[in-house]
N, C-alpha and C positions, 0 to 999 in steps of 0.2 A: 504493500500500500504506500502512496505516495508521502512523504514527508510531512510537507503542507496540506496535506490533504486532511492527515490524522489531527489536527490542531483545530478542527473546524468539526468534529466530529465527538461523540461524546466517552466519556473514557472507559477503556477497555482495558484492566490490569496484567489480562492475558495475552496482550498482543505483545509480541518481541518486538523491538525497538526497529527502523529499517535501517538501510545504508546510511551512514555519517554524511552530510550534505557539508561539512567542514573541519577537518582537524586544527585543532591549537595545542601547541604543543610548550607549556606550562604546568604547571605544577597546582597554581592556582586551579584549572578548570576540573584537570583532575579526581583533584580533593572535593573539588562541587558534584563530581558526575556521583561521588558516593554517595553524599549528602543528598545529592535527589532519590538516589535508590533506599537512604533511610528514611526520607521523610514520607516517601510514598508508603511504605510497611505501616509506620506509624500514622498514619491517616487511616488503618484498615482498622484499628481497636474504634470502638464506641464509647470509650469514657469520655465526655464532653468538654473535662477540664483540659486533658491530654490530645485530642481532637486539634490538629493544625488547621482542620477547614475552616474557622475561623480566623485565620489569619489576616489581618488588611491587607487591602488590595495595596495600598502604598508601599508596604514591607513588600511586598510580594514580587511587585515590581523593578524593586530594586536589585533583588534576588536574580532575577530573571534579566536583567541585562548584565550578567557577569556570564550567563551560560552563552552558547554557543547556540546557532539555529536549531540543531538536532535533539540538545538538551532543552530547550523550552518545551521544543513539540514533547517529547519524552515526561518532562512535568507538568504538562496540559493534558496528561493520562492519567492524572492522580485523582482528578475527582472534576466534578461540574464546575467548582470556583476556581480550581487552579486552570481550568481549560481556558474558560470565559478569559482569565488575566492572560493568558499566554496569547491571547488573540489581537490584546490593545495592541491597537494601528502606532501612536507614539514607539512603544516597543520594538516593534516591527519597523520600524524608521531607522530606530537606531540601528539595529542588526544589518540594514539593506545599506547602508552607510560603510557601517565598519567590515561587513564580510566582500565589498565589492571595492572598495576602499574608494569611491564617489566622492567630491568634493563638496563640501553641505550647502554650498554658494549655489548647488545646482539642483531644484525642486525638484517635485514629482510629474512625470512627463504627463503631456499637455493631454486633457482627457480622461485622462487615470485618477481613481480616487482612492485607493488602496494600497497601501504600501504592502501589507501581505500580500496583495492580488502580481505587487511590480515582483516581487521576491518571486514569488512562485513562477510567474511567468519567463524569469531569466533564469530560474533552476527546473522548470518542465517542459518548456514551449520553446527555446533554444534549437537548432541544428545542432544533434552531439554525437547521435547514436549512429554508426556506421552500416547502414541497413544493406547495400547492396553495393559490389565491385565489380565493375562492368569490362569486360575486357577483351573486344569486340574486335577494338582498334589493334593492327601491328605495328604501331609506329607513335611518338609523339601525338601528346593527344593538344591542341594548342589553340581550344577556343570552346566555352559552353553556351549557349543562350534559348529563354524559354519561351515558346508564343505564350500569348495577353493572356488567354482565358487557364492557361497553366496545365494545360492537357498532355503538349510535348514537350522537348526540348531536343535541341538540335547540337552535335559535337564536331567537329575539323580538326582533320590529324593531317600529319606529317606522311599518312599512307596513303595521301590523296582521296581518300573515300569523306564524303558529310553522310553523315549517322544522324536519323531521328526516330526518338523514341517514344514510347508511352512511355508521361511519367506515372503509371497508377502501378503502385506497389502489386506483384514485382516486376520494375520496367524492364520493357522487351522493344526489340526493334521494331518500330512499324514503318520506314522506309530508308534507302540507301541508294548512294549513287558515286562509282567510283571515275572521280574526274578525270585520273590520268587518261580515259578517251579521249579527253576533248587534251591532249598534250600539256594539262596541270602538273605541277610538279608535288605541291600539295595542295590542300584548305586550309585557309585561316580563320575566317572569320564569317557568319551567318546572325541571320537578323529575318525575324517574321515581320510581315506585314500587319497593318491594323486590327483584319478581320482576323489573321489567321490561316487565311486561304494563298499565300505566295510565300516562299522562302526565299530570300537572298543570304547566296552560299559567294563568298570572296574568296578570291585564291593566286598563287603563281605562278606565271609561266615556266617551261622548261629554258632553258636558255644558257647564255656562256654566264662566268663566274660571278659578272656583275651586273647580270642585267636585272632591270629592276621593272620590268613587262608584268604584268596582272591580266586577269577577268574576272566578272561577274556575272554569275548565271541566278538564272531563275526559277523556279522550280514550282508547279502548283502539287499542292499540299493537298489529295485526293491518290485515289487507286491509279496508279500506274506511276506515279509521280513525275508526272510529263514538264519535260524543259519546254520552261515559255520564249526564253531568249537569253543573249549571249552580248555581253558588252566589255569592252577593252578599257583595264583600268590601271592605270601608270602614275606613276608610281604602285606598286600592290598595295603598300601601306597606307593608302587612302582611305581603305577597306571598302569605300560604299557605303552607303545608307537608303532607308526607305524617304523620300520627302511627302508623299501622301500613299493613301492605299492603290494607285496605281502607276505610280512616277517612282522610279528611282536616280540618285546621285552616281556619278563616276568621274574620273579623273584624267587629266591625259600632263603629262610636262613638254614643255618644249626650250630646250638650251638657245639663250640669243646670244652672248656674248659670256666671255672669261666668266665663270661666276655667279653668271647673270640666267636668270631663265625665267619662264612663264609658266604658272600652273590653271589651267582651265578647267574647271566645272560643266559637266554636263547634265541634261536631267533626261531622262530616257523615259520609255513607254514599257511597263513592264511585256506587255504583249505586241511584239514587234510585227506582227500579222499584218498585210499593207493591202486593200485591194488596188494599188496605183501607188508608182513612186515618185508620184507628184506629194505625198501625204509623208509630212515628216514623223521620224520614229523616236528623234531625238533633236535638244536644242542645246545653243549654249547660254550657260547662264551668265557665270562671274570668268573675267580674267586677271588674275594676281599679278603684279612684278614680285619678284623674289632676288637677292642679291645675297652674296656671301655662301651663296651653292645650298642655302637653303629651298626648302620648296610647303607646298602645303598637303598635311597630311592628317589622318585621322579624322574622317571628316563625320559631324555629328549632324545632327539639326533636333530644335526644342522650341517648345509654343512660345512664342516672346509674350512676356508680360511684363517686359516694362516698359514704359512710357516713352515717345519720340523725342529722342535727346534735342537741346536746343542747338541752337548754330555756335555757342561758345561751346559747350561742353564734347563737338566732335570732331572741334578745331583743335581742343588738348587731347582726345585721344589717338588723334592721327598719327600713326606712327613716324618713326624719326627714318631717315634714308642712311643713317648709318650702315705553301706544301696544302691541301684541305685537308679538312680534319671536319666530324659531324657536328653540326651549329644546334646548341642548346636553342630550344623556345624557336618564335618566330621575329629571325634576327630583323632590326629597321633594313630598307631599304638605302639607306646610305653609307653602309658602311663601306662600299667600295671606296668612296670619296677618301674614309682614312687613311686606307691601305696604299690608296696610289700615291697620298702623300707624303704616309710614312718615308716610304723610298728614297723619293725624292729630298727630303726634307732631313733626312739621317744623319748629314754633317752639321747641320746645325746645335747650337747649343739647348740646353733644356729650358724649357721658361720658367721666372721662377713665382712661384705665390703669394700674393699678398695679402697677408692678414689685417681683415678691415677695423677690429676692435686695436691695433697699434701702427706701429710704421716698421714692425719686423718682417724680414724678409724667409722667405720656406726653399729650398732646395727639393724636397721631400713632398713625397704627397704624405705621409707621418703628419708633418707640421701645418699643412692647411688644415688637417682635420684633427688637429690634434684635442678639443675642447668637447669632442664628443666620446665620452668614455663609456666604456663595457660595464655592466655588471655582474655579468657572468654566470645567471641562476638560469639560464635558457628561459628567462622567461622577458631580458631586459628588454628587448624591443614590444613588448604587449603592451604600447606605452596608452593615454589614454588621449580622443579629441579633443581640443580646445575651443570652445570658441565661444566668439567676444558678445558682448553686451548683447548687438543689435542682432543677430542670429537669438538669442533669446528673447528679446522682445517681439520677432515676428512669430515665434511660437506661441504666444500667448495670445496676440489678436488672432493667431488663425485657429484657436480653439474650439469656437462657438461655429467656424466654418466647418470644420469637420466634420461635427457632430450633424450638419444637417448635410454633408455630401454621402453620409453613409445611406440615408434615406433613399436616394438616388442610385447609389452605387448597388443596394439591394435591388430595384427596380432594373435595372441595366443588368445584372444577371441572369432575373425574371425573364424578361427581354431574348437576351443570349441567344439560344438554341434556333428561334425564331430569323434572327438577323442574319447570324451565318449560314442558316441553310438558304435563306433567300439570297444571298449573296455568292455569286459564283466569279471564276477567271474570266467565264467569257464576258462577263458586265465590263472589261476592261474599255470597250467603243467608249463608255459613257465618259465624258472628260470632268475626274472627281476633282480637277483646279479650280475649279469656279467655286465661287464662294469659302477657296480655304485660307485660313488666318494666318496673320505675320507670321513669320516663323525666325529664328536664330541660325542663322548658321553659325556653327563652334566647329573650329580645325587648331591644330598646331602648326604652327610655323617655327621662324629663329629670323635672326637680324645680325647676331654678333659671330655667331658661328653654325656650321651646317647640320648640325644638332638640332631637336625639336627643345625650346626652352620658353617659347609664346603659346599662350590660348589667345585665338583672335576668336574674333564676335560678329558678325556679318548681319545686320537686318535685311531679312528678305520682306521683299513687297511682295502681294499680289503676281505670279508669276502667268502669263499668257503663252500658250505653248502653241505656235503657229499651224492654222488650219492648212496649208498648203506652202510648200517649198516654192521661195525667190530660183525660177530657171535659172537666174543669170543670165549672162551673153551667149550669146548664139555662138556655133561655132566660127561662122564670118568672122563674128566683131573680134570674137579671141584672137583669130589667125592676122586681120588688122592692126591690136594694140600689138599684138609681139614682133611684125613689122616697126613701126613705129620706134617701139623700145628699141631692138637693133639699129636702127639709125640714128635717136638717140646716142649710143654708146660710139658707134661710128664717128661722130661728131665730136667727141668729149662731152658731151651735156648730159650725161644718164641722169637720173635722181640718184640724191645721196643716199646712202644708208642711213637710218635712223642711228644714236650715238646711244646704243643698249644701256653704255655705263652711268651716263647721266640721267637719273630717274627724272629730274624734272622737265627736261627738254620730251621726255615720251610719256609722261603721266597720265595726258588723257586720251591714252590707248589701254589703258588698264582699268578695273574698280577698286576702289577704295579700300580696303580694310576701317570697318566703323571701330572697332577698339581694340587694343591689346593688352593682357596682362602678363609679364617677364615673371619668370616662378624663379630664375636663377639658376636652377637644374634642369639634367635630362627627363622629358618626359615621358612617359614608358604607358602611360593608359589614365581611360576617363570613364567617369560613370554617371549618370543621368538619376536625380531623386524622382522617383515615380508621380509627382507633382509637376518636376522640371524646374523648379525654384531651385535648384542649387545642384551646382556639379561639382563632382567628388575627381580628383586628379592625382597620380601618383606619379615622384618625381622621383629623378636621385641627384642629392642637390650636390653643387657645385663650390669648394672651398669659397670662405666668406672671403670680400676680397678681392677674388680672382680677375687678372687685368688680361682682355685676351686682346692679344696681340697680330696673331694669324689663324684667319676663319677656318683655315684646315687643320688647326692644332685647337681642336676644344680641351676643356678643362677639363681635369682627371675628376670622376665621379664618386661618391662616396660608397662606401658597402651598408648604408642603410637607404630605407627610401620612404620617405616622407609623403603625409596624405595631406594636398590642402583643399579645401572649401571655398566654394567662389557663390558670392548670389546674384542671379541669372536678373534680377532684378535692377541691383545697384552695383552690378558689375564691378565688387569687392571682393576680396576674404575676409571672410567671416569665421573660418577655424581652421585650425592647424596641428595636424598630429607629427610631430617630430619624430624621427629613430621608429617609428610606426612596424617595419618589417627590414629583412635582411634580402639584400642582393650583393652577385661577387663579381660580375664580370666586367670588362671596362668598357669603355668606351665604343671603341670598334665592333663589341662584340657585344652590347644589351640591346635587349630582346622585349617583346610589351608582356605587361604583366597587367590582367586585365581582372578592375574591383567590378563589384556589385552594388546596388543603393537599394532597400526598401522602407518601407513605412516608419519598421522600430530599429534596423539592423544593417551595417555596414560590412561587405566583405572584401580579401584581397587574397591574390594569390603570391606568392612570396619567393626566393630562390633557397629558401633554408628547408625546403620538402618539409614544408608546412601552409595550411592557409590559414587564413586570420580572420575572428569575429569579433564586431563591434557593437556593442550597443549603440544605437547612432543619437539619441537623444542624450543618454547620462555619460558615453563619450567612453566608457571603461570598454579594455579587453576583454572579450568571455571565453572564448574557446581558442584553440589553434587546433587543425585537424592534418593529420601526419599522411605524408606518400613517403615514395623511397626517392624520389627524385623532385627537380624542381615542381611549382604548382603554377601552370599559367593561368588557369583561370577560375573564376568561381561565378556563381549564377544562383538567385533565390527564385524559389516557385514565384510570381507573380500574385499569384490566388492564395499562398499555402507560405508564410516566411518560415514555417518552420520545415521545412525541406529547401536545400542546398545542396549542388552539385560542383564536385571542382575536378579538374585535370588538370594531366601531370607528364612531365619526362617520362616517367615510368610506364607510360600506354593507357595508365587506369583511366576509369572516370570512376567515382565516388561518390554516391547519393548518402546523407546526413541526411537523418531526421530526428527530431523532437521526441522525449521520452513518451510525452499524452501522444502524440501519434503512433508512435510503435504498439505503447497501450492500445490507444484503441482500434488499433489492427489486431488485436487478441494476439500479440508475440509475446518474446518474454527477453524483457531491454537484456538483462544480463547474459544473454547467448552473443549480443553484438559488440564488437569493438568501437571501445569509445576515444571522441574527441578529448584533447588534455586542457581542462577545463584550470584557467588562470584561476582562478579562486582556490584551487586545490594546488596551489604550487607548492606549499607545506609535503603533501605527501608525496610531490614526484621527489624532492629531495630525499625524504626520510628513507622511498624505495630504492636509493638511487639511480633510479629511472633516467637515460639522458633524452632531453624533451628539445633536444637541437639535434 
C-alpha cells in the first residue's frame, strides 16, 4: 500500500510499515523510530491516565516534524488522533520543504492546495519505474517524440529506420519505415502534425565526409503508412518543423562569399500531388544573411503572444553585423568547418582566456572554468531551476486561467475521436493558411563564431502561399537577356557583383532577424512549454570572458550544460539552471541533446548515460534515469506526464512510468527497475551504489 496513501486512511496496527520513502541517517531519528514503536504499544492498554491518545495536538506536532515522511505515516497508524495530526497540511509543508530541499521563497504550485496532495504527487505520479526496454532499433537511437493526443510516439536511429509505436502499455510497433531506400544515411528527428494524421521524419543524406545534405519526408499516419512527399533540407540540422497542419518548414544554404552565406526558408505543401505545374508545391518564405560561416539552424515555430514590438524596441534588437572513427549522438552539421581549420590553423599559437570576474589571463581550458567545482556524490549536477521574480508573478495571474482552460480542454477530448476521424490527408487541397495566427519563428544562429550561440525570434505575418506559379520569361526573352549580358561583358560594362562582405550595401536583399538573445554557449537543443510561453534551451557554456578572436577557432566548451529559460513573451530569461547535466565532448564533436517541457515536469537527456527530471514549477531535481551509454533524448506523454520515454547510444528506448500507473495496471512496481530518485541520495551512498 502506498505510503501517502496509508496516512489518509484509518489505523491498522496490523499492517507492516511499507518501503522507507526516505533514509536519515542520524542517530536522532533512530532513537525516535523506537519511540514510535513504544508509544504505539502503549496506546493499546485502556487505563485513561496512561492512555497517550490524549495527547495535544501541539505536542504532537512537534513530535512529528522530527520524524521522517515514512515515520509520520507509521505514527498516523497509532490511533484516529494521531492519524488526523499526521495529516496537518502545515506538517506536511515542512517535510515537502526539507525532504526535497525546495527553497521556502518558493510557494505551492499554482492550482494546488495540498501540500500532502504536492508530496504524494512527486513520490507517486513521477516517471520512475522502468516499465519497458524496447530494442527494436540496431543502431543509435537519436531522437523521441509523441503525437498530441499521446496515443504514439515516434523514434530515429542511426539505423536509418523511424519506428512508431503504440504507447498503450505494453508498446509495440505499429508502423516502420527504413529510409536508407530513399539513400538516408540515418533519422534524426520527427514531429506529428496537429491532428495527428502526418509524420515529419528529418534525416541525412548519404554523402562525402562533410557534407551537410538533409531530407524530409512525410508520412500519413494510417494503414500502409504511405509517403506523402519528399523535401531537400540543408543544412540537416535545421531538422524541419510543422508550420500548420498542412504546410511544413525546410531549409536550403547557399555560400556567397568567404564566410558569408544565405540561409533560406521554405514552407512546403505537405501533399505535393499537383494536377498542373503551373500550381506551386512550395514557396519561399525568409532569406537570412549569415557571416562568420554561421548559418540558421534548429528551426522551431510557437503561437506568438506577445505584442507588436514598437519601432524603438526593434531598432535595439537588431542584430549587430559583427582517420573516422563512429560519431557519438547526432553530430551539428558544422563540424566540418572545425576540422578544415584545424589544419590549416595548427601553427598558430593557442588563444588565451579571459577571465571576466579579473584581468587574469588562462592558458588552460582548467582556468577559464576553473570556479565551477565538483562535488562528487554523483548526484552534483541534479542542480535545481532558478528563476526570477517575474517568471513567478506570471504564474500567479495565470492561475485563475487555468482552472477555466481545463473546462475546455475536457471538452476538446470529448470532441477528439470525432475530429480526427473527420479529418483525413487527403483534406490537404483545402488551404489551412487562411485564417492562421502570428506565429514565432525560433532558430539558432551565431554572429561571433560558426557555433550555434543565438536564439533569434522571427514574427511571422499572415503567410499567403501563391495560387499559381510567376512563368517567368519565355524562352525568347531568356535567350535575349543572355545575348545582351554577353555583350555587356564584351564591352567591359557587365554589372558588378554584389560586395557579399559588406552586409549593409546588400541588406535589403535579405529579412531581418526581429531579435536575438547571445546565451554565451554552445547550443545543443530546445524545448517548447506546452503553453508556448517559454522555451527551455540547453547550452554548454562558454568560459566567462572568452574574447574570440577567429570565427573558426570557437571557445572551448565546458563538460557541464546549462538549462536556460526565455519568455516567449518579453523575450527574456527568466530562469536559469547552472551545472544542470554533464557533457564530455568538445567542440568539433557535440552533438544535440534534446529536453522535454510539460505542465509540472522538465526533462533532459544528458552524456553521463543518465536523463534528468525536473520538477518544473519548485525547480528541484527528482529522478535521473540510467542507460549504458549517452541519452539523447527524452519525450513526456502529452496526455499522460507520468510516462517518459528516452534514448540512448546504447540502441535502447526506455518507457518510465509512475508508481499509481504501474499500480493501476495491476503490476507489481517492485518487479521493475527503478529511476535513482535525488531525494534518496543518502542511500545510493550508504549502498555504494555508483549513480554516475
Amino acid at each position: 500500500m502506498d505510503v501517502i496513501d496509508q496516512a489518509a486512511q484509518s489505523p491498522s496496527p496490523n499492517l507492516s510499515p511499507p518501503e522507507d520513502e526516505e533514509t536519515q541517517e542520524n542517530s536522532k531519528n533512530n532513537s525516535l523510530r523506537g519511540s514510535t514503536r513504544s508509544l504505539r504499544s502503549i496506546s493499546d492498554f485502556e487505563d485513561g491516565e496512561d492512555n497517550w491518545y490524549y495527547l495535544p495536538d501541539p505536542i504532537l506536532l512537534s513530535v512529528f516534524q522530527l520524524l521522517t515522511p515514512r515515520e509520520v505515516v507509521t505514527a498516523g497508524e497509532v490511533c484516529k488522533s494521531w492519524n488526523r495530526v499526521s495529516q496537518d497540511e502545515l506538517l506536511w509543508k515542512e517535510l515537502f520543504y526539507r525532504t526535497y530541499k525546495i527553497e521556502t521563497s518558493v510557494g505551492i504550485m499554482p492550482g494546488k492546495t495540498s501540500w500532502l496532495g504536492e508530496f504524494k504527487r512527486l513520490t507517486y505520479h513521477t516517471p520512475l519505474l522502468e516499465t519497458e526496454v524496447l530494442r527494436e532499433h540496431s543502431h543509435q537511437v537519436l531522437h523521441v517524440s509523441f503525437s498530441h493526443n499521446g496515443k504514439m510516439f515516434a523514434t530515429c536511429s542511426k539505423d536509418g529506420y523511424v519506428l512508431v509505436w503504440d504507447s498503450t502499455y505494453p508498446v509495440k510497433i505499429k508502423y516502420q519505415h527504413d529510409m536508407k531506400l530513399f539513400s538516408w544515411k540515418y533519422t534524426q528527428f520527427s514531429q506529428f502534425n496537429s491532428s495527428d494524421t502526418l509524420l515529419l521524419v528529418s534525416g541525412v543524406h548519404f554523402g562525402t565526409l562533410h557534407s551537410t545534405s538533409g531530407e524530409i519526408a512525410v508520412f500519413r499516419l494510417a494503414h500502409g503508412f504511405d509517403l506523402q512527399c519528399r523535401v531537400v533540407n540543408k543544412p540537416y540540422d535545421i531538422f524541419g518543423t510543422w508550420y500548420s497542419e498542412r504546410h511544413l518548414l525546410s531549409g536550403d544554404l547557399h555560400w556567397l562569399a568567404h564566410l558569408v552565406s544565405s540561409s533560406v526558408l521554405w514552407l512546403n505543401k505537405a501533399n505535393q500531388e499537383s494536377a498542373s505545374e503551373h500550381v506551386p508545391i512550395m514557396n519561399q518564405l525568409y532569406r537570412f544573411y549569415n557571416f562568420n560561416a554561421a548559418s540558421i539552424r534548429a528551426v522551431m515555430v510557437a503561437n506568438c503572444l506577445c505584442p507588436e514590438p514598437t519601432e524603438t524596441e526593434q531598432q535595439e534588437s537588431q542584430p549587430s553585423t559583427s582517420n573516422e572513427k563512429e560519431e557519438r549522438g547526432n553530430p551539428l552539421s558544422h563540424r566540418d568547418i572545425s576540422a578544415s581549420s584545424s589544419n590549416a590553423q595548427s601553427g598558430e599559437e593557442p588563444e588565451i582566456l579571459h577571465h571576466a570576474s579579473s584581468r587574469l589571463m588562462y592558458s588552460t581550458l582548467e582556468g577559464g572554468f576553473m570556479n565551477w567545482k565538483r562535488l562528487g556524490d554523483g548526484f552534483e549536477y541534479a542542480s535545481p531551476i532558478r528563476y526570477n521574480q517575474e517568471y513567478r508573478q506570471v504564474e500567479m495571474e495565470r492561475e485563475t486561467m487555468d482552472s477555466d482552460s481545463e473546462i475546455d480542454n475536457q471538452q476538446w477530448e470529448d470532441d477528439e475521436d470525432v475530429s480526427t476521424s473527420s479529418e483525413t490527408a487527403e483534406d490537404c487541397d483545402s488551404d489551412d493558411l487562411e485564417d492562421n495566427p502570428e506565429k514565432f519563428l525560433i532558430f539558432t544562429t551565431g554572429s561571433k563564431t560558426y557555433t550555434p550561440h543565438q536564439v533569434g525570434f522571427k514574427r511571422m505575418k499572415a503567410v499567403n502561399f501563391p495560387r499559381r506559379l510567376d512563368p517567368g520569361p519565355s524562352l525568347r526573352e531568356r535567350l535575349a537577356e543572355r545575348e545582351r549580358e554577353r555583350e555587356r561583358q564584351n564591352s567591359g560594362s557587365s554589372r558588378p557583383e554584389p560586395n557579399w562582405l559588406d552586409y549593409d550595401s546588400v541588406a535589403e536583399k535579405f529579412d531581418k532577424v526581429d531579435h536575438l538573445i547571445d546565451l554565451h554557449g554552445h547550443i545543443i537543443g530546445m524545448g517548447l512549454s506546452p503553453d508556448h510561453r517559454y522555451l527551455y534551451v540547453n547550452t554548454r557554456p562558454w568560459p566567462r570572458g572568452y574574447v574570440i578572436t577567429n570565427p573558426l577557432q570557437p571557445p572551448p566548451i565546458a563538460q557541464e550544460i546549462d538549462i536556460h529559460v526565455i519568455d516567449l513573451v518579453t523575450l527574456k530569461q527568466v530562469g536559469t539552471m547552472l551545472r544542470a547535466h554533464k557533457a564530455y565532448t568538445p567542440n568539433n564533436e557535440c552533438f544535440f541533446i534534446f529536453l522535454d517541457v510539460c505542465d509540472e515536469y522538465v526533462a533532459s537527456g544528458a552524456e553521463d548515460k543518465h536523463g534528468y527530471l525536473w520538477d518544473r514549477h519548485y525547480g528541484v531535481c527528482l529522478a535521473k534515469f540510467p542507460h549504458s551509454d549517452v541519452v539523447n533524448a527524452v519525450a513526456f506523454n502529452p496526455r499522460d506526464p507520468e510516462m517518459l520515454v528516452t534514448t540512448s547510444d546504447d540502441y535502447d528506448v526506455k518507457v518510465w512510468r509512475s508508481r499509481a500507473t504501474v499500480k493501476s495496471l495491476g503490476l507489481d512496481e517492485n518487479a521493475f527497475r527503478r529511476g535513482m530518485e535525488v531525494r534518496k541520495r543518502r542511500k545510493y551512498h550508504s549502498s555504494n551504489c555508483s549513480v554516475d
